[in-house]
N, C-alpha and C positions, 0 to 999 in steps of 0.2 A: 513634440520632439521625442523618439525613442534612444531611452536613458540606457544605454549598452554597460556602463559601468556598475550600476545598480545589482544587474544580473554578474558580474565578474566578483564584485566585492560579495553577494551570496552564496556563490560557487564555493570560493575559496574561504568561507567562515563554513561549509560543511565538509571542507576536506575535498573535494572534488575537484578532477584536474577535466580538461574540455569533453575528453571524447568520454569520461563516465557520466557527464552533463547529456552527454549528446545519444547515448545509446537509445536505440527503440524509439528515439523519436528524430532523429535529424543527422547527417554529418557534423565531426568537430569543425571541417570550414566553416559551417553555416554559425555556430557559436560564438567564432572567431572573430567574424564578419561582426556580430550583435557586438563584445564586446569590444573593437578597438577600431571600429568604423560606425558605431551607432546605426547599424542597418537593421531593420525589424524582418524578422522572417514573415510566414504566412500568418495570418490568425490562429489555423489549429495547430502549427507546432509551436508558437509561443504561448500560447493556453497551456499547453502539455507541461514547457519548460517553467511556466509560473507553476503550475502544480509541483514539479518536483523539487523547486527550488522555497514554497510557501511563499510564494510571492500574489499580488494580485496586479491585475491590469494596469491599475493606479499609480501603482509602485514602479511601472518600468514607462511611462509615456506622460512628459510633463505637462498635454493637455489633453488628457483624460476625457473628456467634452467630447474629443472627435472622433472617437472610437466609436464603430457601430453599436445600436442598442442590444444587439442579439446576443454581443457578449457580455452585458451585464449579469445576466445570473448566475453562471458561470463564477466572476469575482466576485459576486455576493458571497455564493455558497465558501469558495475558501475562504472571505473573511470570517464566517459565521462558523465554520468547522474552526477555526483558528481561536476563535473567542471560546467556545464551549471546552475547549482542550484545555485554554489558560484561564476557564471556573468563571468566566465574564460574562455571566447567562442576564443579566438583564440587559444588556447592552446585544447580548447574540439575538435574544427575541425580538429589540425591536427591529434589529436591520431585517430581519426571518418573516415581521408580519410586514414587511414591506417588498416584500416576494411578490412576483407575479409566473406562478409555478404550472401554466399551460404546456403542454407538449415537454414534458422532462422525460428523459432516458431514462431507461433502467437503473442506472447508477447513482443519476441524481434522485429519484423516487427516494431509492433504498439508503442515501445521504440524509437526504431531508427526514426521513421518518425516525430516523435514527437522531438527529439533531432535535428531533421535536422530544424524542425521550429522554434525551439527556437533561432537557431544560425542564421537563413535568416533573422529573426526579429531583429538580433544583427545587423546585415549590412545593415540595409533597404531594406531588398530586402523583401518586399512584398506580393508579386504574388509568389512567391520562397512557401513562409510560410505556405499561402492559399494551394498550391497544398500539402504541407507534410500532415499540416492538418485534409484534404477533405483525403487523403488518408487512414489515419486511421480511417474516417467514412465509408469509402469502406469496409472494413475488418467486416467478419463475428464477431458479437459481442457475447463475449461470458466472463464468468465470469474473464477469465484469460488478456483481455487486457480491461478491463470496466474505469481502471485510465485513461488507454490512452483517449480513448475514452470521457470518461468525461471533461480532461483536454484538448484536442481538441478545443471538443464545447465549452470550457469557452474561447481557445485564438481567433476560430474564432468569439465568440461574441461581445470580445471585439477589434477584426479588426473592421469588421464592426461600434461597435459605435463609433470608434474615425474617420470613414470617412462619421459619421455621416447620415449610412444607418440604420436609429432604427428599422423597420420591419424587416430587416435581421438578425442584430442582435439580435433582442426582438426571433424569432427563436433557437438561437441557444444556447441562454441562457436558455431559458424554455425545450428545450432537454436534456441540462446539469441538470436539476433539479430531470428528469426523471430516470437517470444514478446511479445504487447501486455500491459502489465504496467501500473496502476494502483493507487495505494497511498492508503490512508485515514488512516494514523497514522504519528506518527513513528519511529516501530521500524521499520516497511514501509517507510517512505520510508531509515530509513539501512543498511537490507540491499539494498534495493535501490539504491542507489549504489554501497555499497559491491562488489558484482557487477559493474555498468554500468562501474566502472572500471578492476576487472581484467580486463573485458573490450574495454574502449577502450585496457589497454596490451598487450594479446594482440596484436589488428591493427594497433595504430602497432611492434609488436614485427617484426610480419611485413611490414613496409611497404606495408601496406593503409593508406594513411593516409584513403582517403576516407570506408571504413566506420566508421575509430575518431573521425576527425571529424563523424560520423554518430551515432552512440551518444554521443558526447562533448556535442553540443546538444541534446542528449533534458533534457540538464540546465540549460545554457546558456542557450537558447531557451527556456526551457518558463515562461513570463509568468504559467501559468494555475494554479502549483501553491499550493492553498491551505495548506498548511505551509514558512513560509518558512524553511529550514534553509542554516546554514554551513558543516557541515561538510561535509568529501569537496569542498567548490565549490574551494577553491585547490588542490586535486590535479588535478581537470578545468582549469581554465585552466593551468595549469601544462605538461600532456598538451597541450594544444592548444598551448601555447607553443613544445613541445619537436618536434610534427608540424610547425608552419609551417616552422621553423629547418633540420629535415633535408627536406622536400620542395621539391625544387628547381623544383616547377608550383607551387606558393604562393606568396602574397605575402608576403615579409619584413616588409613594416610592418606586420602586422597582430602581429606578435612581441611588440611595444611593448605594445600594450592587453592581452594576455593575462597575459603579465610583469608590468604595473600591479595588473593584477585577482589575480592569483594572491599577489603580497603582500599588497595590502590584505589578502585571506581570509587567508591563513596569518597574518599580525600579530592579527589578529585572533581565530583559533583558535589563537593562540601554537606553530603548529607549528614549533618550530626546526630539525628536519630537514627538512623543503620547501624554509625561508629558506635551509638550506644548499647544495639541491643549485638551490634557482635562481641564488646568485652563482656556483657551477660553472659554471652552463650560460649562462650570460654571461662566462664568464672567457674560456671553450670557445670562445666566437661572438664574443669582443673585442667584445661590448656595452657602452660606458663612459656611453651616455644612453639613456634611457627617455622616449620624447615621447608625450604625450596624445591618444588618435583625436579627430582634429574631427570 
């Protein structure tokens, strides 16, 4: 039986009203229809709509059994991107060696090679990592695996800087910058943040502050993103907060409103080491008022 509520109660825990569900891949009727008639659309736009919703096949059809085998990989791979994201790497490898990975897209290719680095990186393995990697830089690049890709280059960059090779890394950081990168679902959207902002502290590392204030409003700016997501935002304001305070061409008040915004988000994501290191970083700068941008 296909669970139309499932899909209604995920909607609306990510903010999302039918037809931003529905965009690029379906009518709001056909939505509608899923949730308050239990009607299951085709296979590939419910595929679609589990992806943007982080759902898998499991999750919306209460016997699961009778689902074709063809789209089993498919729900494999978002569980196992799901589990890697929330650090659950022994648990993502075994569902991973139980892949049957013949005839994969380009996308999933450049998924899986990227999930296999995540997890080599989980063991120390290395040299493991690097070759997953370097493999999805093999791969004809094309708009459909551009995350992988991007996210790639940001984890070989930051191989490299932690063994202290900066030219190598300074490489593949500046490739990553180069990379237009689009995300459909919330797993996409918080891998790629989470990238975009080791790589926004790479360059305010390196007192590049206009590139990392660059990447830093990819987030900031971006009015148009139909998954409203909190996390990762008070680490980017925060970054921004910490660029304006050390570039001596900036304007200090603009300190104020990033500092304002980076609490709210952190209180709000109860990050308590953010909250800590921003009263640092106002102890640092003898900030004792916070005034509101007119």
């Amino acid at each position: 039986m296909f669970l139309g509520n499932v899909i209604r109660d995920h909607r609306k825990q990510l903010h999302l009203n039918q037809q931003q569900l529905a965009t690029g891949i379906c009518t709001q009727t056909v939505i509608s229809r899923m949730e308050n008639q239990n009607i299951s659309p085709s296979v590939d736009v419910l595929i679609q709509i589990c992806r943007r919703l982080d759902l898998t096949l499991n999750d919306v059809y209460s016997e699961f059994q009778a689902l074709p085998s063809s789209n089993l990989l498919n729900d494999k791979l978002i569980q196992i991107t799901n589990l890697v994201q929330q650090n659950e790497f022994n648990q993502a490898n075994k569902l991973l060696l139980s892949l049957k990975t013949n005839d994969l897209g380009s996308y999933q290719q450049a998924q899986l090679a990227f999930l296999r680095g995540r997890i080599a990186l989980s063991t120390q393995e290395g040299d493991l990592a690097v070759f997953q990697f370097n493999s999805i830089l093999t791969m004809a690049p094309n708009q459909h695996n551009a995350l992988w890709n991007f996210l790639a280059n940001v984890e070989l960059g930051q191989i490299y800087q932690e063994k202290q090779q900066i030219e190598i890394a300074q490489h593949y950081f500046k490739v990553a910058t180069g990379i237009n990168v689009s995300t459909s679902t919330l797993t996409e959207t918080l891998y790629y943040r989470e990238s975009l902002l080791r790589l926004s502290k790479y360059f305010s590392e390196c007192k590049e502050f206009g590139q990392s204030n660059k990447l830093i409003n990819l987030v900031l700016n971006n009015n148009h993103d139909e998954l409203v997501v909190a996390q990762y935002t008070d680490e980017f304001y925060y970054l921004a907060a910490v660029n304006t305070l050390i570039d001596t061409s900036s304007n200090r008040n603009q300190s104020s409103h990033f500092l304002i915004s980076a609490i709210a988000f952190a209180e709000y994501n109860q990050n308590d080491t953010l909250m800590q290191k921003i009263t640092e970083l106002m102890h640092q700068n003898q900030i004792t008022e916070l005034k509101i941008k007119s």
